[in-house]
Backbone bond lengths (Angstrom), bond angles and torsions (degrees), N, CA, C in turn:
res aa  C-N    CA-C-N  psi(-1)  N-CA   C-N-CA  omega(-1)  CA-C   N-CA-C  phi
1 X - - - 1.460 - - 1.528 109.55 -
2 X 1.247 109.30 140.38 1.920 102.74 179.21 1.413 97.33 -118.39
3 X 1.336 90.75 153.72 1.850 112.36 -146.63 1.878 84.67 -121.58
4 X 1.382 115.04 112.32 1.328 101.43 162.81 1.373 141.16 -42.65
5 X 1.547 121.26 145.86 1.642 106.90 -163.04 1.777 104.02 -71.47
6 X 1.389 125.33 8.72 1.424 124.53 -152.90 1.402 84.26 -91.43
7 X 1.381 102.47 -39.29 2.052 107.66 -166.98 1.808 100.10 -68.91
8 X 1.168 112.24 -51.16 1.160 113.34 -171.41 1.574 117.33 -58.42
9 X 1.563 125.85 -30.62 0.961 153.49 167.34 1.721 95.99 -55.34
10 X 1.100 114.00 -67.78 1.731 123.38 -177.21 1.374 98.75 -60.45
11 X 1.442 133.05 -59.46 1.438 129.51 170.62 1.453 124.44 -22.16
12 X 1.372 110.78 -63.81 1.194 141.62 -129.68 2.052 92.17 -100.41
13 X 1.651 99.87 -20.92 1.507 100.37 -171.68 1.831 119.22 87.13
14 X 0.695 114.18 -7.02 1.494 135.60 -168.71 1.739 104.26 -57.54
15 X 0.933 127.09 115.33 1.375 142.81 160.05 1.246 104.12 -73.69
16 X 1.438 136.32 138.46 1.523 146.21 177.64 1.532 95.44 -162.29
17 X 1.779 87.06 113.83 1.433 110.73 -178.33 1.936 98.60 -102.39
18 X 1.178 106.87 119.28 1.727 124.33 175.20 1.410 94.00 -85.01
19 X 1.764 115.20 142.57 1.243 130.90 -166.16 1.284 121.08 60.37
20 X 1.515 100.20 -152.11 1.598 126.27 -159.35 1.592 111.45 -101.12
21 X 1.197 140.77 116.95 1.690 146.77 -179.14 1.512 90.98 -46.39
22 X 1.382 129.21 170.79 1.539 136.66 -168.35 1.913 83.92 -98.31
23 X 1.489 97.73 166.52 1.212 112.19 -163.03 1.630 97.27 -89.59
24 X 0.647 123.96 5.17 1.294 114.34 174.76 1.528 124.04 -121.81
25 X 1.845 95.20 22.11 1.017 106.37 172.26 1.964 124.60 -105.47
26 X 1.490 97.39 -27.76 1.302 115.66 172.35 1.362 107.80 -63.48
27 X 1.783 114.27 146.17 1.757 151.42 -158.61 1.886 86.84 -64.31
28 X 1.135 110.25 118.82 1.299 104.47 176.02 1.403 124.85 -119.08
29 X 1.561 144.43 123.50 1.450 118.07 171.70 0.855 109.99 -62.75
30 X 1.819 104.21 176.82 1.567 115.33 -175.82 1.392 118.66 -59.32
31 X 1.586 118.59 -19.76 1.362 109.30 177.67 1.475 125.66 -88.48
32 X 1.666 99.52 21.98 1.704 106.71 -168.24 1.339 130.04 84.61
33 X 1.851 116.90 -25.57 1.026 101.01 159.15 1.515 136.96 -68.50
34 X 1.802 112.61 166.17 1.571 109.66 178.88 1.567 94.54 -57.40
35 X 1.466 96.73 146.22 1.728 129.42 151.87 1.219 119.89 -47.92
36 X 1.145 147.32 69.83 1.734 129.27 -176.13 1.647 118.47 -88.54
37 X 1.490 97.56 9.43 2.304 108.49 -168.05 1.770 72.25 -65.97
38 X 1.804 93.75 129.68 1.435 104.06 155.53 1.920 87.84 151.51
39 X 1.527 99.97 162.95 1.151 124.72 158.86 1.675 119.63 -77.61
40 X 1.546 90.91 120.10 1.614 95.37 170.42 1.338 112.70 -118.26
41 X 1.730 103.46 176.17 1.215 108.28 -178.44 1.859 107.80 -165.85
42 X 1.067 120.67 147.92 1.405 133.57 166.30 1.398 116.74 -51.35
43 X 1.129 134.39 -172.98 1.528 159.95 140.26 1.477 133.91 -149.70
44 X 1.432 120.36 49.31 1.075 118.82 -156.63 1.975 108.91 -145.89
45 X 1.178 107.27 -178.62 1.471 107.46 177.21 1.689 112.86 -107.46
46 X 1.526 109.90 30.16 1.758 103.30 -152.37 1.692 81.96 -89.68
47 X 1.426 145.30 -1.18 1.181 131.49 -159.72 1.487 92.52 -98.83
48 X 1.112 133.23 2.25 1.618 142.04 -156.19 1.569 77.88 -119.78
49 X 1.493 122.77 -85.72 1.187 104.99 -142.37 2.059 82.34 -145.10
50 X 1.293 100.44 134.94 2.082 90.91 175.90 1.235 87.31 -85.04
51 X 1.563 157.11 -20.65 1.395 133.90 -160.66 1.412 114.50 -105.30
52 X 0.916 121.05 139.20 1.756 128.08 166.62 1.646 107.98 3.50
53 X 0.789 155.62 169.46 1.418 141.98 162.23 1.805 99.03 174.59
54 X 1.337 105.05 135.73 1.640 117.27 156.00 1.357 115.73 -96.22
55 X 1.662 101.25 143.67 1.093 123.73 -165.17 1.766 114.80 -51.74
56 X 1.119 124.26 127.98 1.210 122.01 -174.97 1.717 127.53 -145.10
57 X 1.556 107.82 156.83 1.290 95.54 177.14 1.417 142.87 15.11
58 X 1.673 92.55 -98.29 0.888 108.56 -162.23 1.452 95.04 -152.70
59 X 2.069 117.59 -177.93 1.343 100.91 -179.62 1.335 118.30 -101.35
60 X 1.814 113.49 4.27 1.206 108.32 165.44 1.522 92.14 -133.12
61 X 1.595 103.51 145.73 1.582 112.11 173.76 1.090 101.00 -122.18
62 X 1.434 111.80 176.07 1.413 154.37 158.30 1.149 115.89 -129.43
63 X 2.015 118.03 162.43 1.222 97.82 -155.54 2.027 85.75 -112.42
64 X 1.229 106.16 162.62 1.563 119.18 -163.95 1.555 90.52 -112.50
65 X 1.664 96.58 162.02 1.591 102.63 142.52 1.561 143.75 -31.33
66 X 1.026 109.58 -37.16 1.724 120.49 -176.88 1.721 103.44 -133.30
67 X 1.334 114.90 24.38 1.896 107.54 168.48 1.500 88.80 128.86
68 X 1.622 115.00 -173.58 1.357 114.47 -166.80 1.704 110.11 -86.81
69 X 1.236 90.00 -171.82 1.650 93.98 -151.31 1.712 90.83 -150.40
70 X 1.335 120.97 155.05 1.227 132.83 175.22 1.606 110.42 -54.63
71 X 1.276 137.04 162.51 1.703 134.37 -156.86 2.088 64.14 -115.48
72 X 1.444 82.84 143.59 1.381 99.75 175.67 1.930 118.94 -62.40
73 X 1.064 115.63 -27.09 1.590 121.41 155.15 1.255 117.85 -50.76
74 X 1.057 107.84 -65.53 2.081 113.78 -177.57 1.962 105.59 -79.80
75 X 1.156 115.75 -4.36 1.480 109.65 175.92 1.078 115.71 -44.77
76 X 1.784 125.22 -58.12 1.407 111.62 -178.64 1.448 122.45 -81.61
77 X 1.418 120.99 8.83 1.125 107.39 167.79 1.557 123.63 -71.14
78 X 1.432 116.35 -1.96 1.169 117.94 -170.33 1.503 138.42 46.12
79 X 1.450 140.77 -137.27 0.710 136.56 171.49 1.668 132.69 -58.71
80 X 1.367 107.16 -15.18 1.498 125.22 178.28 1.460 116.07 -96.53
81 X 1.867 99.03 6.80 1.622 106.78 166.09 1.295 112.28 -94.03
82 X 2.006 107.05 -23.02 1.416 100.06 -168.65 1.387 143.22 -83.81
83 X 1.359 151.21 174.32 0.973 158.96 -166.09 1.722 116.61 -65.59
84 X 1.533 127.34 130.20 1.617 82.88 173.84 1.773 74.86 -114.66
85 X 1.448 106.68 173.94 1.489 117.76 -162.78 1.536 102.27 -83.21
86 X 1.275 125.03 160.41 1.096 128.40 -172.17 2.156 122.82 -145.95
87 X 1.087 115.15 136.96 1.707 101.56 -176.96 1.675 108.48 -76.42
88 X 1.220 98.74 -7.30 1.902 124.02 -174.21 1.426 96.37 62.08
89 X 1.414 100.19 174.40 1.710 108.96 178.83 1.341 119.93 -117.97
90 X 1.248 127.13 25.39 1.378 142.92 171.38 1.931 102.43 -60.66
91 X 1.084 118.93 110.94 1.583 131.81 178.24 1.697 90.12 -43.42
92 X 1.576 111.23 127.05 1.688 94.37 169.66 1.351 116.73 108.80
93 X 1.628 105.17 -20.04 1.487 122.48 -166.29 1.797 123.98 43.12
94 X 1.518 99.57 22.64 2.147 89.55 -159.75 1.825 74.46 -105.71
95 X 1.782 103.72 -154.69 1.364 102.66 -166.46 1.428 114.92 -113.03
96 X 1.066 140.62 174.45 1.449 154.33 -155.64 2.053 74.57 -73.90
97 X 1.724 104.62 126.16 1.093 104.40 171.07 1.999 114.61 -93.79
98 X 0.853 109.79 107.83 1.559 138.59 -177.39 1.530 112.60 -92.15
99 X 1.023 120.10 133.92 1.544 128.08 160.38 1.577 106.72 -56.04
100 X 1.195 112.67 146.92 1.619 113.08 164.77 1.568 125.73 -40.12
101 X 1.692 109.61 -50.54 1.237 121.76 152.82 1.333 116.98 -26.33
102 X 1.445 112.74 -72.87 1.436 122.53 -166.94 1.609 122.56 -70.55
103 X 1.691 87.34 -12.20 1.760 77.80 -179.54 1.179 106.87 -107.56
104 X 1.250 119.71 0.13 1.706 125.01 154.70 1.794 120.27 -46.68
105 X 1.755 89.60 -70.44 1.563 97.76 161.41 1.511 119.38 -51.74
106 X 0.934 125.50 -25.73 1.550 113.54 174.23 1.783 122.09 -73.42
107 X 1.120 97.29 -34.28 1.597 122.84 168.80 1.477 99.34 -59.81
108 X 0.920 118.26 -65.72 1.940 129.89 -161.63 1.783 91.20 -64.87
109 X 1.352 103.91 -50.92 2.204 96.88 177.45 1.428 104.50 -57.46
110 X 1.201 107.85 -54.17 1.702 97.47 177.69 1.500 114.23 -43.65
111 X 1.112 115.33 -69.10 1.557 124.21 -171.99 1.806 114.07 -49.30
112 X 1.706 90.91 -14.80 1.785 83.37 168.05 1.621 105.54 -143.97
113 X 1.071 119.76 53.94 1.506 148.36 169.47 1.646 101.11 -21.07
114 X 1.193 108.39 -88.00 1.515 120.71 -175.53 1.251 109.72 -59.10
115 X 1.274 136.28 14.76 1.524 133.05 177.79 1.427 101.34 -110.56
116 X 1.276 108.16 -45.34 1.663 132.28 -157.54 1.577 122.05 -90.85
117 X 1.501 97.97 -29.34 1.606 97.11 -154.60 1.657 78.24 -77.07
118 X 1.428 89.58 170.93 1.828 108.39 164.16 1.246 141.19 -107.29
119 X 1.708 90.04 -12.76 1.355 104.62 167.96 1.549 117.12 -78.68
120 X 1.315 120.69 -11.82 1.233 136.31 -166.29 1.880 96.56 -84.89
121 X 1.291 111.98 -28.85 1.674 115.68 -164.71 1.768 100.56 -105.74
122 X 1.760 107.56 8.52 1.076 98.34 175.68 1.921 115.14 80.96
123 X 1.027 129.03 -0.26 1.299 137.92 -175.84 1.439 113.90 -100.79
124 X 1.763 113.17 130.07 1.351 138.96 -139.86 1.379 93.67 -54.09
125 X 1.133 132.25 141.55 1.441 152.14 -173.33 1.636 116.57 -78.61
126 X 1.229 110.69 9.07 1.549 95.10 -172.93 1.349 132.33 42.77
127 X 1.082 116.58 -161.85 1.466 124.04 -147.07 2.150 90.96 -154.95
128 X 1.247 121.36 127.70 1.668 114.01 -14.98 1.429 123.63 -76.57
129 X 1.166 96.09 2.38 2.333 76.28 -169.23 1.421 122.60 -77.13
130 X 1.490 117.52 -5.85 1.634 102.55 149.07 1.276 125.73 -42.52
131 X 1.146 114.84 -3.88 1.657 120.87 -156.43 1.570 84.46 -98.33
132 X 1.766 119.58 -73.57 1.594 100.61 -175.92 1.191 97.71 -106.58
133 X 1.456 123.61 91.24 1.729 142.24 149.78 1.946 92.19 -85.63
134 X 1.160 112.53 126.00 1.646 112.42 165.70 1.904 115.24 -50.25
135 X 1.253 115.91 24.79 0.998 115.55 173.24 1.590 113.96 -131.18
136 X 1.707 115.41 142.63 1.552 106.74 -162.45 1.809 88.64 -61.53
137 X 1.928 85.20 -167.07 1.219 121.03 -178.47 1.361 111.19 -142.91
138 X 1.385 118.43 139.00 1.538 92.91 165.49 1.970 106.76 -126.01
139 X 1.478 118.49 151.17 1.275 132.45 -179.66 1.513 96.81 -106.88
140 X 1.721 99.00 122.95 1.237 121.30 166.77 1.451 105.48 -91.84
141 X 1.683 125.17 144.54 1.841 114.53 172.97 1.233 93.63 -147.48
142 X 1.231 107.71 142.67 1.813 127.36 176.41 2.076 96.53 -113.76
143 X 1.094 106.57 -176.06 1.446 113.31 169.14 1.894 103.14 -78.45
144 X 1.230 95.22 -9.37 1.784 86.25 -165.26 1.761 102.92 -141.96
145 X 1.434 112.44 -21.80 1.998 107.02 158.42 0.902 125.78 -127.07
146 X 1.609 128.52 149.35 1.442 118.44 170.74 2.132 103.24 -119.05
147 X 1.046 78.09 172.29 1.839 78.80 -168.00 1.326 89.49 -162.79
148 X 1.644 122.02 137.31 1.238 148.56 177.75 1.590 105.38 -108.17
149 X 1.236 119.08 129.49 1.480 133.54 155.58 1.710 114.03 -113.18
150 X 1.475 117.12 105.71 1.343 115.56 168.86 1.740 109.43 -80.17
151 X 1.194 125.15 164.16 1.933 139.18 -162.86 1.806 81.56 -99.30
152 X 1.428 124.36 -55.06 1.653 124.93 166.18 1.278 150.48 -30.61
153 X 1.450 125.75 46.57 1.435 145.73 -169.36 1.728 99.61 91.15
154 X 1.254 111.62 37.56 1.353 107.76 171.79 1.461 128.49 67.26
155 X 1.487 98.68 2.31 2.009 110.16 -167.16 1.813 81.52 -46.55
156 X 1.766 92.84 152.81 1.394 100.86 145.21 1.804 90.14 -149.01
157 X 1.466 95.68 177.18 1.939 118.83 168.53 1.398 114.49 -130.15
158 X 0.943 107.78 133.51 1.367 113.66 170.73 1.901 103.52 -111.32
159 X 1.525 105.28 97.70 1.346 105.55 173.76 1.689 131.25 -64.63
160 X 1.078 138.01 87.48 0.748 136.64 -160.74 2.062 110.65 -68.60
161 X 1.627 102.31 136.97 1.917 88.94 -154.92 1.964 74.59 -116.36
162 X 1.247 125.09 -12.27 1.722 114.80 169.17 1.794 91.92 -99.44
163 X 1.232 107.07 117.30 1.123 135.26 164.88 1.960 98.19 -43.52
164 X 1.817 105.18 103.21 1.758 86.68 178.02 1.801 97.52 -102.77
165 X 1.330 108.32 21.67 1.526 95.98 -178.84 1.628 122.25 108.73
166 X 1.332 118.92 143.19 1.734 94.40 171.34 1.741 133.79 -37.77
167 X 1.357 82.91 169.17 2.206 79.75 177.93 1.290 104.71 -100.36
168 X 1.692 92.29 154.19 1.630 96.34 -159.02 1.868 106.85 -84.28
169 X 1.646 101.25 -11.17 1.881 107.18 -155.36 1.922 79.41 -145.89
170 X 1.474 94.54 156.13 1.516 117.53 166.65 0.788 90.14 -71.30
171 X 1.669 124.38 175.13 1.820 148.05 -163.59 1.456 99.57 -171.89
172 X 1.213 119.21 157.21 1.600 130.14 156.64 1.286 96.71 -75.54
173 X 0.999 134.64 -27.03 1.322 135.57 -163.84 1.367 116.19 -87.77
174 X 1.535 89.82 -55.17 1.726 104.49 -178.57 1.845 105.78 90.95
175 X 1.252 116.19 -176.90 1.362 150.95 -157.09 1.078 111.49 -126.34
176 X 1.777 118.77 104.22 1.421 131.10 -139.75 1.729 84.48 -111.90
177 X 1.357 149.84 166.85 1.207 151.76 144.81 1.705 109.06 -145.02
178 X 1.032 132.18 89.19 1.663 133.36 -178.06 1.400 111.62 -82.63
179 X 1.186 117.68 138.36 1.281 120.44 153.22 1.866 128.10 -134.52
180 X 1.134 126.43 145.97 1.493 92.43 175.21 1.345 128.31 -99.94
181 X 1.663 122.39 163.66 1.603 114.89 -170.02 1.972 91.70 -116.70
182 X 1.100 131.79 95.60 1.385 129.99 175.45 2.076 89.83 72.97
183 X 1.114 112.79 -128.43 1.366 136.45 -149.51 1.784 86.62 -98.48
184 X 1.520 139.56 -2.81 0.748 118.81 -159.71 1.897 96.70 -116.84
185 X 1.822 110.95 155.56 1.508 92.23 -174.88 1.938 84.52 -122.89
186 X 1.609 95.21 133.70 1.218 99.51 -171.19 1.360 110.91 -124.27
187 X 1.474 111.91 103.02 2.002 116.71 175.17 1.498 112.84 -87.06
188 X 1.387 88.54 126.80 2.093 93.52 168.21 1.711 80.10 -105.12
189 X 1.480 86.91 118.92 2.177 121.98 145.40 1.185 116.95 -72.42
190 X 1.581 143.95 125.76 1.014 153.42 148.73 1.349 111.74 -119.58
191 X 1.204 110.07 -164.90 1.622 129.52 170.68 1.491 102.25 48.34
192 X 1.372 137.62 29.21 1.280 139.37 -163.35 2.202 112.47 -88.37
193 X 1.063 114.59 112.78 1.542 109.30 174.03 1.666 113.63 -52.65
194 X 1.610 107.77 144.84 1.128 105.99 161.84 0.927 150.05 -81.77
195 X 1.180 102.14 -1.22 1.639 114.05 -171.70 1.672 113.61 -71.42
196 X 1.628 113.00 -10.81 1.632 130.11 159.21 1.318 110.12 -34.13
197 X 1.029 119.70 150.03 1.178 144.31 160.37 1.898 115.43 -110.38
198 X 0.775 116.92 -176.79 1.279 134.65 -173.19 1.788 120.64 -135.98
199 X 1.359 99.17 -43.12 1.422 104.79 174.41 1.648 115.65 -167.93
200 X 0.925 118.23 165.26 1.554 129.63 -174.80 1.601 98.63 -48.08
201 X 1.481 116.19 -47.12 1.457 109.17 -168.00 1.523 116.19 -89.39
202 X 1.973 109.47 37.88 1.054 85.58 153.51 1.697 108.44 114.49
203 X 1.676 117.87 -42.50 0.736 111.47 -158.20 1.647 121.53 -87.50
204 X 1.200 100.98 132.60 1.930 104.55 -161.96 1.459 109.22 -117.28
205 X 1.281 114.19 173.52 1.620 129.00 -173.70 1.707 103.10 -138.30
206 X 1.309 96.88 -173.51 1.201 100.76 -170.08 1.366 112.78 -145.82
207 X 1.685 132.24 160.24 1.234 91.70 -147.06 2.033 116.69 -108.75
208 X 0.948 77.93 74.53 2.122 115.90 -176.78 1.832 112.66 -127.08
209 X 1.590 93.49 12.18 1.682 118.69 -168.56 2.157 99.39 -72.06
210 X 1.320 106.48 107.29 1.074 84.33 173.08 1.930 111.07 -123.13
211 X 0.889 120.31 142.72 1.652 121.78 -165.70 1.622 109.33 -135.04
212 X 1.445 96.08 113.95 1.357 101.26 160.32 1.462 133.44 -128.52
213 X 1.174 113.77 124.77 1.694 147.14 -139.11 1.869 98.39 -86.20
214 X 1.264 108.85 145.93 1.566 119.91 167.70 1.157 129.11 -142.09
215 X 1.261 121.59 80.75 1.494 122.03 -176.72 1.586 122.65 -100.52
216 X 1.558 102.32 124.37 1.367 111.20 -155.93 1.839 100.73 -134.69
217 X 1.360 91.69 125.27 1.641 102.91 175.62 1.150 93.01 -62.93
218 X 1.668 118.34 159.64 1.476 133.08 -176.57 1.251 82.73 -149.02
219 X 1.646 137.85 -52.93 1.374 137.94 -156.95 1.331 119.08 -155.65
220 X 1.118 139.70 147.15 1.723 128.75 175.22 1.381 102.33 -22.93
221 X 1.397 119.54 -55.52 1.522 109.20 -140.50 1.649 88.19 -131.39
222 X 1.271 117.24 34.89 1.793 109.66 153.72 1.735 97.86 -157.27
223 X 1.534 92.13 147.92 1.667 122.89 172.40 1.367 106.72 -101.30
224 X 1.516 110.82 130.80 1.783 94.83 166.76 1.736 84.79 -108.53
225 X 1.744 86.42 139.53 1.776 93.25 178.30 1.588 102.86 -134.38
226 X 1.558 94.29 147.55 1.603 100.73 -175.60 1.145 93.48 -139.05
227 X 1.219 126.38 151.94 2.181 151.59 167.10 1.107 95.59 -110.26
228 X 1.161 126.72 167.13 1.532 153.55 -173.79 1.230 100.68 -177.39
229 X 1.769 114.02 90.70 1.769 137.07 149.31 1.126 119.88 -70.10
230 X 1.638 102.08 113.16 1.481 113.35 159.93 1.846 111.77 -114.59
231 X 0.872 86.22 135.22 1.941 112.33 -177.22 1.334 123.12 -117.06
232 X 1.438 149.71 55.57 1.897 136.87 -149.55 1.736 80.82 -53.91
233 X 1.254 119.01 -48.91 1.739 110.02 -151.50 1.299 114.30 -65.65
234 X 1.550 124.59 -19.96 1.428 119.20 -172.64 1.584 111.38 -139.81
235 X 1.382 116.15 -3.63 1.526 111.14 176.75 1.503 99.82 -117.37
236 X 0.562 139.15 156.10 1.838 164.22 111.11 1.465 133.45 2.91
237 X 1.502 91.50 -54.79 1.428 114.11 168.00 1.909 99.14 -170.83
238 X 1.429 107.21 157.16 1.071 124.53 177.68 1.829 119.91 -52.79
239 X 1.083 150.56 156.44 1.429 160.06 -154.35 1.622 109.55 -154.96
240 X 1.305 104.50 174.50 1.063 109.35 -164.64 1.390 118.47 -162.80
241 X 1.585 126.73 79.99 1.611 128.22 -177.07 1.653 112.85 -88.51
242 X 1.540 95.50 152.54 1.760 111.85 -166.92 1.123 114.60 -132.21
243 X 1.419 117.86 142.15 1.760 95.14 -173.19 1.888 85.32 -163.69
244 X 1.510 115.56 171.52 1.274 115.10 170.33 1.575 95.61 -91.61
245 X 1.757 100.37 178.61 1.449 102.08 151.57 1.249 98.19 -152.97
246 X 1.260 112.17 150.71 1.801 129.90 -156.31 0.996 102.55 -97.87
247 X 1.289 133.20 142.37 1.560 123.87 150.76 1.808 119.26 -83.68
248 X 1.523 95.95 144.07 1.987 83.80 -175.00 1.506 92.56 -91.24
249 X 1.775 100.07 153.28 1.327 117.91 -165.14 1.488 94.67 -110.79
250 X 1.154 118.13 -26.39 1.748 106.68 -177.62 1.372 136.40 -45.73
251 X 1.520 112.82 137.29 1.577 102.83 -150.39 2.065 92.97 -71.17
252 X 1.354 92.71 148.07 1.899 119.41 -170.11 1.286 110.00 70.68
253 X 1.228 146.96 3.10 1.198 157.18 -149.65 1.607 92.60 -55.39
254 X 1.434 101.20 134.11 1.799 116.53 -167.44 1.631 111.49 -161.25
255 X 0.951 130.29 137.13 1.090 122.87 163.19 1.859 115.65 -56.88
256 X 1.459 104.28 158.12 1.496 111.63 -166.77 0.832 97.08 -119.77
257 X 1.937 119.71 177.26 1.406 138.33 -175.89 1.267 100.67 -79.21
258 X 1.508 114.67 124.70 1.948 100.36 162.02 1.878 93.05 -134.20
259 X 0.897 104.19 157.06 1.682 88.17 -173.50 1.663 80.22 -161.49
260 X 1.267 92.33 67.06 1.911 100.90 144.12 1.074 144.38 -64.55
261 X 1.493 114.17 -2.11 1.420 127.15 176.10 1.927 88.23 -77.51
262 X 1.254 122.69 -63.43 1.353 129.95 -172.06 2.019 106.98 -42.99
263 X 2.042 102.41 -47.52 0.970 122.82 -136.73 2.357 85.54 -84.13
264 X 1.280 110.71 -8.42 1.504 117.32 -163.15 2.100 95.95 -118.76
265 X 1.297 133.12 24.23 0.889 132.08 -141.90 1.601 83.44 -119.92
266 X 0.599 149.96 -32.74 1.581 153.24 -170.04 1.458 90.03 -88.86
267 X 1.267 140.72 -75.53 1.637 162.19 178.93 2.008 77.82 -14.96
268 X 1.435 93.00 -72.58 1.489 99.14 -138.86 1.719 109.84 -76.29
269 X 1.991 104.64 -30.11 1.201 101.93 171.61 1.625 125.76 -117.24
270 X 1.628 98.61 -7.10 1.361 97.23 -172.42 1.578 133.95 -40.71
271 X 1.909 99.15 -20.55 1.540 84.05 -172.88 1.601 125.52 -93.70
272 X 1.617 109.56 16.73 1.439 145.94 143.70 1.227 112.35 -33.20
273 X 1.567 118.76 -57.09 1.616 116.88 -163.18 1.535 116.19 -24.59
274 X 1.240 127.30 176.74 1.269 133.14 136.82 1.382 118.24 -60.77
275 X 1.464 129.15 -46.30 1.558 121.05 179.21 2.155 94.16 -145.03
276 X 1.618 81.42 97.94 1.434 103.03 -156.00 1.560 95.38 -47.34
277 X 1.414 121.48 175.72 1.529 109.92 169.32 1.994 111.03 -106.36
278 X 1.079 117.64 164.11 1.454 111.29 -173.28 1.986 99.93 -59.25
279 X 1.353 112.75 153.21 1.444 139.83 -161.28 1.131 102.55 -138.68
């Protein structure tokens, strides 16, 4: 018999607060703005795919006898290659609007995933999907800077909140400029490289990529954050993805060592060796 989650909730003693804590309840510096010092993190499937997507295979297919089939590279990864399904977080729920062109190329990255992606070669994640990489983040805040360190090939940002002007060179990173609007902290991204990706399935920009970021206390321990991508070369019209971000509660909670540059070094040079190793 299934027992609604409302009873179990009543069972169980459980308080469940709907919405946002009152504003005058969120960690504040001395200058009134929200508090954001802490480790964050996602919960979601947008690093797989930002659009709607059913659960599948794997992240690169081929097509089989009876429907698709794992791409012979990711086959033995099995089940820890596959997809889990997602409502995506595109505002609107429809799909990343793309030129015909562009959504060709997005199709063709999918179809060669493990060759293409960048996250796969270990290379800085851009902006936005450093944001939901399955690995935390943590936000440093002064009364006057904020600066991001991702645990993911080491990206960090240094947001700049005095406007020093456009960027002079592309970045993986890109060209952070923050300012705030009331309670809200709002970065325009520029100067961003293309060679980014966006998500596992593929989806890319070009580098006319411009992104502007919204991070808004809702509660001690959640951000509601939204991007808004504009592209003339590969979208249509501009979009707009939303997502929470959690704060981790675990006692010392810190970002850790991951050193994928070391951890992708065989991938990228092993077959260099003097007496290569089996592949």
């Amino acid at each position: 018999m299934r027992v609604p989650v409302s009873v179990l909730i009543q069972a169980l003693g459980v308080v469940v607060a709907v919405g946002s804590v009152g504003a005058q309840e969120l960690p504040r510096l001395s200058d009134g703005r929200p508090d954001m010092n802490g480790i964050w993190q996602v919960i979601n499937e947008a690093n797989y795919d930002l659009e709607p997507h059913m659960a599948r295979h794997s992240i690169q297919l081929r097509e089989g006898p009876l429907g698709p089939l794992p791409a012979i590279p990711t086959l033995r990864l099995g089940a820890v290659g596959a997809v889990p399904g997602s409502l995506g977080v595109i505002v609107g729920g429809g799909k990343i609007p793309y030129t015909p062109d562009a959504r060709a190329l997005k199709e063709e990255n999918a179809a060669n995933w493990i060759d293409r992606d960048p996250e796969v070669k270990c290379y800085m994640p851009g902006v936005p999907r450093a944001t939901y990489m399955p690995m935390p983040f943590q936000i440093v805040q002064s009364e006057r800077d904020v600066f991001i360190a991702y645990q993911f090939a080491g990206a960090v940002r240094d947001i700049y909140m005095d406007n020093p002007g456009p960027s002079q060179v592309d970045s993986w990173m890109g060209w952070s400029v923050g300012h705030w609007e009331e309670d809200t902290l709002v970065v325009d991204v520029s100067g961003l490289s293309d060679q980014t990706w966006f998500d596992r399935a593929g989806s890319h920009h070009s580098y006319q990529l411009h992104v502007v970021e919204r991070y808004t206390m809702v509660s001690p321990n959640h951000i509601a954050y939204e991007a808004t991508i504009e592209d003339p070369l590969v979208l249509t019209e501009p979009f707009t993805i939303k997502m929470p971000l959690y704060r981790r509660l675990e006692e010392n909670a810190r970002l850790m060592d991951f050193r994928c540059v070391e951890f992708v070094e065989e991938l990228l040079f092993g077959e260099w060796r003097r007496n290569p190793l089996p592949r």
